[in-house]
PyMOL Python script that loads the backbone (N, CA, C, O; Angstrom):
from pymol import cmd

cmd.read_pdbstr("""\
ATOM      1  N   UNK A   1      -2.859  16.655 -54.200  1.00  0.00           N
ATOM      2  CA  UNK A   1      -2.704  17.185 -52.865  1.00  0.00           C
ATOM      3  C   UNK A   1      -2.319  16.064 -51.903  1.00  0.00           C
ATOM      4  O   UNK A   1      -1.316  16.201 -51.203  1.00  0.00           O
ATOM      5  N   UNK A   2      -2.872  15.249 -51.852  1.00  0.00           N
ATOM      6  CA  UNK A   2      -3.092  13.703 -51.285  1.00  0.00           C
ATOM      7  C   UNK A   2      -1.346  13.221 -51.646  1.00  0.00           C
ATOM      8  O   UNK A   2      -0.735  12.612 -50.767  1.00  0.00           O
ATOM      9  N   UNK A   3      -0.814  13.472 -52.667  1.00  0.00           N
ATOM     10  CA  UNK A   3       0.841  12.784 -53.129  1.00  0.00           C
ATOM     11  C   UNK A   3       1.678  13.523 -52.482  1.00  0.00           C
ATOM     12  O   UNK A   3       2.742  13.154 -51.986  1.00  0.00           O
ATOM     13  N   UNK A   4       1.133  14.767 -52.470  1.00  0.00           N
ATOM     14  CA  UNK A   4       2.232  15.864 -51.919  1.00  0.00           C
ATOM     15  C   UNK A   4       2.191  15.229 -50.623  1.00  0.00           C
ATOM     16  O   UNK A   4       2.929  14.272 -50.390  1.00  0.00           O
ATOM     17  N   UNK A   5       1.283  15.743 -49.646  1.00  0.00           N
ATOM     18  CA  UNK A   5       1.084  14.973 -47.675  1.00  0.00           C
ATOM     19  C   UNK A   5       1.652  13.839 -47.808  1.00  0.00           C
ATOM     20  O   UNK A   5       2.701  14.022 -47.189  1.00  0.00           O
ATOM     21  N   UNK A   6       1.683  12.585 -48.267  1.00  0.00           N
ATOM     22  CA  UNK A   6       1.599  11.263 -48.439  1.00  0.00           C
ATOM     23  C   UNK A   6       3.436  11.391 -48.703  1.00  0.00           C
ATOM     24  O   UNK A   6       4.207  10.706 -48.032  1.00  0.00           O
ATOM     25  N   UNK A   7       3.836  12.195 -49.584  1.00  0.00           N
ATOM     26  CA  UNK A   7       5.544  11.744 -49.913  1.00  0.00           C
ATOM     27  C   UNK A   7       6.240  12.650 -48.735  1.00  0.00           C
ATOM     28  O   UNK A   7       7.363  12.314 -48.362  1.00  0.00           O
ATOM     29  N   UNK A   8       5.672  13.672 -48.201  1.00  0.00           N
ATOM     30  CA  UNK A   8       6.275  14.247 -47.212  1.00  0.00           C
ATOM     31  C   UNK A   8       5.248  14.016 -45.754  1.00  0.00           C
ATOM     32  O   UNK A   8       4.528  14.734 -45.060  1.00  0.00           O
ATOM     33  N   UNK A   9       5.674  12.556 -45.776  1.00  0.00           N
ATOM     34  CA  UNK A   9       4.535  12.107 -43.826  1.00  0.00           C
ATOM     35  C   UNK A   9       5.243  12.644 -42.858  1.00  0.00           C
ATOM     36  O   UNK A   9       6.452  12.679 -42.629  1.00  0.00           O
ATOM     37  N   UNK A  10       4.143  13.133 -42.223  1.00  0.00           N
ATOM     38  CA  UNK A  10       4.917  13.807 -40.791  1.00  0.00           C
ATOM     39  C   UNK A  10       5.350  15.507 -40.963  1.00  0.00           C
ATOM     40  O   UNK A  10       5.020  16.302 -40.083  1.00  0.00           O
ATOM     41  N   UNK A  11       5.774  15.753 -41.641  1.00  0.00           N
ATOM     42  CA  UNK A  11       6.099  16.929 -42.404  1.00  0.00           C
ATOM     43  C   UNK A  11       5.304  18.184 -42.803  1.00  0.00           C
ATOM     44  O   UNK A  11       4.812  18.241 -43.930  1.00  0.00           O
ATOM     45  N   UNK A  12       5.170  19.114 -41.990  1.00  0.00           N
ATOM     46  CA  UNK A  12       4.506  20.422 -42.355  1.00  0.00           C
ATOM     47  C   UNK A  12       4.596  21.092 -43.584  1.00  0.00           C
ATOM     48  O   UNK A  12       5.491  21.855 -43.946  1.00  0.00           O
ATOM     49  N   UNK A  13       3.509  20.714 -44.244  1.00  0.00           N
ATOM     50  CA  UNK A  13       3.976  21.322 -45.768  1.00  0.00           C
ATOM     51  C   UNK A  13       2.848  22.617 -45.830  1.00  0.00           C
ATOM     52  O   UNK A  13       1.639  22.399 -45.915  1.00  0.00           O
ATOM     53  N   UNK A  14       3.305  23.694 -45.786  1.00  0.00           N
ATOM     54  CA  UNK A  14       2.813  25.164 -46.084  1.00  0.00           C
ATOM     55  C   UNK A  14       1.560  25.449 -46.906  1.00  0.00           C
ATOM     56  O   UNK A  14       1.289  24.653 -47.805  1.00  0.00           O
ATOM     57  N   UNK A  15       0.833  26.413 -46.711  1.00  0.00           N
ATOM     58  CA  UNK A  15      -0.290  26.332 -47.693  1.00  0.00           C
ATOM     59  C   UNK A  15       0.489  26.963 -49.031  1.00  0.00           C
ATOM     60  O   UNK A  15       0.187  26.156 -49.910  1.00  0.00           O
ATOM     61  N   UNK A  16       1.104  27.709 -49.476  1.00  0.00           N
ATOM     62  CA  UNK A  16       1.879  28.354 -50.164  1.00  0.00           C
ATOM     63  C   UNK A  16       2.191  27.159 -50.478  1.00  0.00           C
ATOM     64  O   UNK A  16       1.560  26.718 -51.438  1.00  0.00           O
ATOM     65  N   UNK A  17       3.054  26.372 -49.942  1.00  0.00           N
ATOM     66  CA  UNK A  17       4.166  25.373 -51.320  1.00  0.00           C
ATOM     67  C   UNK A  17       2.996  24.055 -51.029  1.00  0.00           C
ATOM     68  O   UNK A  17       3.458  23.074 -51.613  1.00  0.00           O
ATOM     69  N   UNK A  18       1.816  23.723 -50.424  1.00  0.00           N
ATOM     70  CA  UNK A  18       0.972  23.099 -51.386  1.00  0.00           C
ATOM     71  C   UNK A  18       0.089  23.517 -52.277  1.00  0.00           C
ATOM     72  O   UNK A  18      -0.383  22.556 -52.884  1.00  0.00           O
ATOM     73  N   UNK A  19      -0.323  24.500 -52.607  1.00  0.00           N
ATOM     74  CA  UNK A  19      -0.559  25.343 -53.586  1.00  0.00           C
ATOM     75  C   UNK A  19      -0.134  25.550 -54.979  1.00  0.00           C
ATOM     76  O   UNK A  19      -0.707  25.781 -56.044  1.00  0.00           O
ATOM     77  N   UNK A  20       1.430  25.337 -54.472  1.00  0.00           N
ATOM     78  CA  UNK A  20       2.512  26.197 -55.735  1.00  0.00           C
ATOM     79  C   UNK A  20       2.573  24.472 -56.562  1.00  0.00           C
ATOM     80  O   UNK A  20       2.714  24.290 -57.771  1.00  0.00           O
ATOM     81  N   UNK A  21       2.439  23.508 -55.617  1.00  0.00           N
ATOM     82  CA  UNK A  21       2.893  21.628 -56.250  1.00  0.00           C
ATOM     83  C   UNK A  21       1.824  21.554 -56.735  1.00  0.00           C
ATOM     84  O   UNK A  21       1.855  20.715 -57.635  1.00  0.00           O
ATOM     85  N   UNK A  22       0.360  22.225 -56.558  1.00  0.00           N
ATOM     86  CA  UNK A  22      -0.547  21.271 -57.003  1.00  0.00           C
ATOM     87  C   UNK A  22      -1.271  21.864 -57.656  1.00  0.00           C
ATOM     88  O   UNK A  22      -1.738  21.277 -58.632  1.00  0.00           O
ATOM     89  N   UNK A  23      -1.678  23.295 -57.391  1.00  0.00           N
ATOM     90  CA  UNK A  23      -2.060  24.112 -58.611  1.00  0.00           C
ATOM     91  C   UNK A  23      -1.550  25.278 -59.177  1.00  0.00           C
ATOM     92  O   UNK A  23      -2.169  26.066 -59.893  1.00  0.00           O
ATOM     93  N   UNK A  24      -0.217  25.356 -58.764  1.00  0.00           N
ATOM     94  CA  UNK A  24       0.696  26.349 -59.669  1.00  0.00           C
ATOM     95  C   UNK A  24       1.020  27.443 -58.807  1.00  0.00           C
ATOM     96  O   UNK A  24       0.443  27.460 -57.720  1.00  0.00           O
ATOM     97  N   UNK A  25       1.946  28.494 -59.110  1.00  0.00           N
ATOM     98  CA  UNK A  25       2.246  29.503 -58.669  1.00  0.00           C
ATOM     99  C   UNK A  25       1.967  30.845 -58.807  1.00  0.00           C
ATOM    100  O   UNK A  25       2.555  31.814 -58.327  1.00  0.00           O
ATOM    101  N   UNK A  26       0.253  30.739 -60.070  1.00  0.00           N
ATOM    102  CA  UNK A  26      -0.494  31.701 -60.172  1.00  0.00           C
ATOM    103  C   UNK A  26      -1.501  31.608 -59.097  1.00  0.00           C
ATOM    104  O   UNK A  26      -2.248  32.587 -59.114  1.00  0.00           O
ATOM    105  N   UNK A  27      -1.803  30.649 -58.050  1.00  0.00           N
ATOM    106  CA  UNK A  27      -2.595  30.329 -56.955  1.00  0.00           C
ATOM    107  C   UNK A  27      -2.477  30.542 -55.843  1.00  0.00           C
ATOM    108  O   UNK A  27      -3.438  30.684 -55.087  1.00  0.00           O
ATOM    109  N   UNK A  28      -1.616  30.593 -55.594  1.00  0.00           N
ATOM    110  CA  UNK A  28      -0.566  31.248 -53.868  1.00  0.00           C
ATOM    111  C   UNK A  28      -1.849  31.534 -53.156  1.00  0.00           C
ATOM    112  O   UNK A  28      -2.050  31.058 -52.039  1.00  0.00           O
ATOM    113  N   UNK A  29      -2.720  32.288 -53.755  1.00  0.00           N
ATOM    114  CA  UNK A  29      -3.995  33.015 -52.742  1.00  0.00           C
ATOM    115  C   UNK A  29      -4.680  32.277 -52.623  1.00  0.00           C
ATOM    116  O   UNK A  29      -5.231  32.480 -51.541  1.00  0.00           O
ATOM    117  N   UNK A  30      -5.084  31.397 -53.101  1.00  0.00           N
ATOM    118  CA  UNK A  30      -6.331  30.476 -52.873  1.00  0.00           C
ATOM    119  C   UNK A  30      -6.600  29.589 -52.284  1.00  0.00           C
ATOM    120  O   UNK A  30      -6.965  28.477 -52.666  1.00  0.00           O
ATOM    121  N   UNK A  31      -6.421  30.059 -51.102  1.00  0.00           N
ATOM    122  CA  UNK A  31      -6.170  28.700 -50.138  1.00  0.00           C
ATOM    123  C   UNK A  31      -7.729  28.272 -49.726  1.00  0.00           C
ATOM    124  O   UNK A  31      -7.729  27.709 -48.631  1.00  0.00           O
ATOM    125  N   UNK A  32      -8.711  28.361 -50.161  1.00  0.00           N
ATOM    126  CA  UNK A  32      -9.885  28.208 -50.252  1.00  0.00           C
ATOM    127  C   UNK A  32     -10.463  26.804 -50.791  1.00  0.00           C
ATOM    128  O   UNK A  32     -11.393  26.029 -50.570  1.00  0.00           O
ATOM    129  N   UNK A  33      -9.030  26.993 -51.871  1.00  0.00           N
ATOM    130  CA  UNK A  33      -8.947  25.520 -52.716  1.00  0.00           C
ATOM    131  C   UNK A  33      -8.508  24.601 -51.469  1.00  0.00           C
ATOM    132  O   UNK A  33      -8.904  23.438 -51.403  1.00  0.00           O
ATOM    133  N   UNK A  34      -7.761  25.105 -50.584  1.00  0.00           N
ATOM    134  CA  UNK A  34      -7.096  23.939 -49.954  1.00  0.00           C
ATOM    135  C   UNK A  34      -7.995  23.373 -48.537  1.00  0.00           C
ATOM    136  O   UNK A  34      -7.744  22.412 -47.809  1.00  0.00           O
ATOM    137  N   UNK A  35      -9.171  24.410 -48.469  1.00  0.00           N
ATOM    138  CA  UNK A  35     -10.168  23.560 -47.328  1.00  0.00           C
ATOM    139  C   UNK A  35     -11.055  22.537 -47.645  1.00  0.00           C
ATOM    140  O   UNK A  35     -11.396  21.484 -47.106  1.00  0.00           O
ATOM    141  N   UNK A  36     -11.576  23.651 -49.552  1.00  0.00           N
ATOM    142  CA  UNK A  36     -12.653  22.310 -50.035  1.00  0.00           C
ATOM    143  C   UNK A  36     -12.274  20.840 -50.254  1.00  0.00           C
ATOM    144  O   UNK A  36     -12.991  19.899 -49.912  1.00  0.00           O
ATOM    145  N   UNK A  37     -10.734  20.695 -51.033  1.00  0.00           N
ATOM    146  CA  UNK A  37     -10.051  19.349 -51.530  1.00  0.00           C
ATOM    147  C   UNK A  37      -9.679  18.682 -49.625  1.00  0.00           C
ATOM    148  O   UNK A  37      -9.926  17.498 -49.399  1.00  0.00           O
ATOM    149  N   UNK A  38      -9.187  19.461 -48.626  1.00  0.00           N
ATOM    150  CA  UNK A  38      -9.235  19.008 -47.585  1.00  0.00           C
ATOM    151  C   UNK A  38     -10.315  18.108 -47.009  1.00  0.00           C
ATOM    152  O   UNK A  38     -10.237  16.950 -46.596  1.00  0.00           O
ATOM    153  N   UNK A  39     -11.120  18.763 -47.072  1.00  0.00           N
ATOM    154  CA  UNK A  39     -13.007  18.372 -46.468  1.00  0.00           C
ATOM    155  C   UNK A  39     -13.166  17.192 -47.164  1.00  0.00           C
ATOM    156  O   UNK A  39     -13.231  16.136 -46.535  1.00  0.00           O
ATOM    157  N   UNK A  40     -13.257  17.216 -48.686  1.00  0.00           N
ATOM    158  CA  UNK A  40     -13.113  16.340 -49.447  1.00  0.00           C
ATOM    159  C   UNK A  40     -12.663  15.096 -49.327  1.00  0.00           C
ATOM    160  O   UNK A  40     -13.419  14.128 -49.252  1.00  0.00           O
ATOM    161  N   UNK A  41     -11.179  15.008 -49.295  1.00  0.00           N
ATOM    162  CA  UNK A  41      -9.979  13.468 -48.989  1.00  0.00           C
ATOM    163  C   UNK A  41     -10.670  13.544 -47.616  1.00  0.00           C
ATOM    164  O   UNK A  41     -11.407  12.559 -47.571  1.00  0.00           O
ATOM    165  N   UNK A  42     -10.769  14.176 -46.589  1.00  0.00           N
ATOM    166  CA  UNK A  42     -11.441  13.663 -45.111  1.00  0.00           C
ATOM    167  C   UNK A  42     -12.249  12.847 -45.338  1.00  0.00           C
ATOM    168  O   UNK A  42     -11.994  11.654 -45.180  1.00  0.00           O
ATOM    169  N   UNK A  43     -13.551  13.326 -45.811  1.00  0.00           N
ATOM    170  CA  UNK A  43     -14.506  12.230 -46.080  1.00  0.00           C
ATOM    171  C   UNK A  43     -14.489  11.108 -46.876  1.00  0.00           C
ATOM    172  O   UNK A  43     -15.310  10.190 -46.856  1.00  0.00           O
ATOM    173  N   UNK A  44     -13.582  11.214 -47.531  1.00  0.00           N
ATOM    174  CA  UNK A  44     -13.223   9.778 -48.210  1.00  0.00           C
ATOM    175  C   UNK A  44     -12.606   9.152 -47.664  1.00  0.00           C
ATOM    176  O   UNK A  44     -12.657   7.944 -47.891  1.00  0.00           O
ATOM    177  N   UNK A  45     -11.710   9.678 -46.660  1.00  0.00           N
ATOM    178  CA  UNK A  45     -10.157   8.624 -45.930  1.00  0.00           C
ATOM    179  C   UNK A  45     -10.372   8.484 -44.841  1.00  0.00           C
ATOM    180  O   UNK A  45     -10.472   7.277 -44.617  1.00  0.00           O
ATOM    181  N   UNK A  46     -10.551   9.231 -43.721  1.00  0.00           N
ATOM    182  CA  UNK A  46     -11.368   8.981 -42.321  1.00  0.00           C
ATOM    183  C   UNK A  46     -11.689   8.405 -41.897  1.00  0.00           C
ATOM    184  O   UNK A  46     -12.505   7.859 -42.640  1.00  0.00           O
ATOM    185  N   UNK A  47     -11.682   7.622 -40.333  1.00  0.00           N
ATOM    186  CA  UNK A  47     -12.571   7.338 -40.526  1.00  0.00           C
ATOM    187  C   UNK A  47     -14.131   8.322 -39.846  1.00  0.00           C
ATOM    188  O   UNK A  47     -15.327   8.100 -40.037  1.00  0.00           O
ATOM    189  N   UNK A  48     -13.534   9.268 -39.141  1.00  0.00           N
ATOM    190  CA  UNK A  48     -14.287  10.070 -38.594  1.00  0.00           C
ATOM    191  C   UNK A  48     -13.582  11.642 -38.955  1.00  0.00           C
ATOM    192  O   UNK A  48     -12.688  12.110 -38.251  1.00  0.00           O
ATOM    193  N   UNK A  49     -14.139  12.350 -40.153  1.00  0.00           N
ATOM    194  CA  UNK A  49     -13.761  13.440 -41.148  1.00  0.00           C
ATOM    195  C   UNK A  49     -13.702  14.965 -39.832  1.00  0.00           C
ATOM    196  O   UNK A  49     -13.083  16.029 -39.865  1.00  0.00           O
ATOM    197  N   UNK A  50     -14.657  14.368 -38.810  1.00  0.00           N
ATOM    198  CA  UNK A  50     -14.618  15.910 -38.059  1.00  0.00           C
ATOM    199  C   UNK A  50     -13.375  15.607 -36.899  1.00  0.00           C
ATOM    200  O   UNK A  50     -13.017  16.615 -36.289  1.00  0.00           O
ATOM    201  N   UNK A  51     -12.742  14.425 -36.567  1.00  0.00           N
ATOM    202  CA  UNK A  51     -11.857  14.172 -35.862  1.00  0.00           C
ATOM    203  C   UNK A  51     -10.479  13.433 -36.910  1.00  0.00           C
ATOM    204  O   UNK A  51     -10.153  12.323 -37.329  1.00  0.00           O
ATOM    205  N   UNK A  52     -10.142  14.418 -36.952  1.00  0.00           N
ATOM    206  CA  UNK A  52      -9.035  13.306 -38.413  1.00  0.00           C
ATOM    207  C   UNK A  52      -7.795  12.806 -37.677  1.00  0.00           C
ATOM    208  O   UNK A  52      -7.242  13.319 -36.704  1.00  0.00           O
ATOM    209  N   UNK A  53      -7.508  11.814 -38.274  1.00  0.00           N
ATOM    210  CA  UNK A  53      -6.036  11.406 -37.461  1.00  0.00           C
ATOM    211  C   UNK A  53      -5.375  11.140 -38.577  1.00  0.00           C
ATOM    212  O   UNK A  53      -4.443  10.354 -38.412  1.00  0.00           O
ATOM    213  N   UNK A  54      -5.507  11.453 -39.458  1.00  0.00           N
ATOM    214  CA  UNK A  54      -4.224  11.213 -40.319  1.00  0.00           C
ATOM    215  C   UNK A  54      -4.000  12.445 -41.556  1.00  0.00           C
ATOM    216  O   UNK A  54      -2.938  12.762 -42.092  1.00  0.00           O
ATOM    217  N   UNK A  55      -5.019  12.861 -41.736  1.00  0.00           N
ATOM    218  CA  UNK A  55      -4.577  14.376 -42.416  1.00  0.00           C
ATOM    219  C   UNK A  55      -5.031  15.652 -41.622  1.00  0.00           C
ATOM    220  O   UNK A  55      -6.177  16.027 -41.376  1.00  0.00           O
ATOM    221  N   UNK A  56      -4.161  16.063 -41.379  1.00  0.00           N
ATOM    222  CA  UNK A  56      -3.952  16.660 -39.947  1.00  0.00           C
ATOM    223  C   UNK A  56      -4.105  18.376 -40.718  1.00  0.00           C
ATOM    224  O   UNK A  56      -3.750  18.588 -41.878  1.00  0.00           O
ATOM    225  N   UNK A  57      -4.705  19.474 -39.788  1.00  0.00           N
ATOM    226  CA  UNK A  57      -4.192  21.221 -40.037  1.00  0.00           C
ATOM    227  C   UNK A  57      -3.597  20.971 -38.900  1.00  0.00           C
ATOM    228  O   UNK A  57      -3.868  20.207 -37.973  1.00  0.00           O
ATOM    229  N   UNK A  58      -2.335  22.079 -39.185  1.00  0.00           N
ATOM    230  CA  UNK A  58      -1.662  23.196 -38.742  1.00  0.00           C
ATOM    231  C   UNK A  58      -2.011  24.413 -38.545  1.00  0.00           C
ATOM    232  O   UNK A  58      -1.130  25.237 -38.792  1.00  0.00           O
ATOM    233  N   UNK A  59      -3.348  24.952 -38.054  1.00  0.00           N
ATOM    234  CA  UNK A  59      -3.996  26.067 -37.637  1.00  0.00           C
ATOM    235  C   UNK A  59      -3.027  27.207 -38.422  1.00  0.00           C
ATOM    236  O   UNK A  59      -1.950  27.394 -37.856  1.00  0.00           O
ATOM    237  N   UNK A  60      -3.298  28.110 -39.831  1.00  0.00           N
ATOM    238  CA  UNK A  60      -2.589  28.940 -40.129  1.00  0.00           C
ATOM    239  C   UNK A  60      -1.257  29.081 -40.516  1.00  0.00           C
ATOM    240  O   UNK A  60      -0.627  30.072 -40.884  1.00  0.00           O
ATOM    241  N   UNK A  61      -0.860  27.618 -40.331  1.00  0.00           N
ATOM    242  CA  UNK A  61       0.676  27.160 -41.331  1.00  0.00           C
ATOM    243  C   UNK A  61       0.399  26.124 -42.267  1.00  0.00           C
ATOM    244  O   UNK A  61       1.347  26.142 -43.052  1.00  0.00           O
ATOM    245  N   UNK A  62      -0.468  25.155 -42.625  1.00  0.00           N
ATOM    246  CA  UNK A  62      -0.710  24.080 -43.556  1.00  0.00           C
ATOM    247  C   UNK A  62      -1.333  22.951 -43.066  1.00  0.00           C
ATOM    248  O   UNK A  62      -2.242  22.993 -42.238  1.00  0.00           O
ATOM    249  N   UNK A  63      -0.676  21.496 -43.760  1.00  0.00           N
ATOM    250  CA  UNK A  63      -1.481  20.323 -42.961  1.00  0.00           C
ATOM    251  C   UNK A  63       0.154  19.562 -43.556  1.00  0.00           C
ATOM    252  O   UNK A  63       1.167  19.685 -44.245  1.00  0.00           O
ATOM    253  N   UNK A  64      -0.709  18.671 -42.544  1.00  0.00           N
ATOM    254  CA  UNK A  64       0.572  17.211 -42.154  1.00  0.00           C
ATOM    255  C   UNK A  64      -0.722  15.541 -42.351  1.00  0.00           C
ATOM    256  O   UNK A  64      -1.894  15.229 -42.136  1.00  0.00           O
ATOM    257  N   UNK A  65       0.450  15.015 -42.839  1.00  0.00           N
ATOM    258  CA  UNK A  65      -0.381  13.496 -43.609  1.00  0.00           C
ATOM    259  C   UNK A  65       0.802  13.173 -41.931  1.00  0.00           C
ATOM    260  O   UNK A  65       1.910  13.524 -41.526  1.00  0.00           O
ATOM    261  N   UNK A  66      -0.366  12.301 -41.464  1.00  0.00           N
ATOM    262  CA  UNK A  66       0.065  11.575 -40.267  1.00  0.00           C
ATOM    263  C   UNK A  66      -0.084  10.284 -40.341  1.00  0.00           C
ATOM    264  O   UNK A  66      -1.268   9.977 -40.480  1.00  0.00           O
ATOM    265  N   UNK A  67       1.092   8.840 -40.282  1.00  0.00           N
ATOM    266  CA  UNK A  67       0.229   7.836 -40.733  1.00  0.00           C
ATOM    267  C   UNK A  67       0.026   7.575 -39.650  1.00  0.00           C
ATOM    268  O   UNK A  67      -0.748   6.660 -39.371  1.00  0.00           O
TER     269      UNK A  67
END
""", "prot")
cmd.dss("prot")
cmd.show_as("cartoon", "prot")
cmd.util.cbc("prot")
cmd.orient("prot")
């Protein structure tokens, strides 16, 4: 998830086509996956996980790797 944001910085990448790169295109729905692994890299990369400045949401369109 982290390669996908990271090769496209700056770049709105969809929950759908991060989904479809990272766990396939039987997953489309599960974007459930994409808050826990979110929450997740926050707290590891952050330095403050509830204010993020570099892995960013898009409220209802995806997230953006901001460097």
């Amino acid at each position: 998830m982290l390669e996908v944001l990271v090769r496209n910085r700056g770049k709105l990448i969809t929950h759908r086509r991060l989904l479809a790169e990272v766990w396939g295109p039987k997953h489309l729905s599960e974007t459930n996956y994409l808050r826990v692994y979110m929450a997740t890299l926050r707290r590891k990369l952050e330095d403050d996980p509830a204010r993020p400045r570099h892995l960013i949401t898009e409220p209802g369109m995806g997230y953006r790797f901001d460097p």
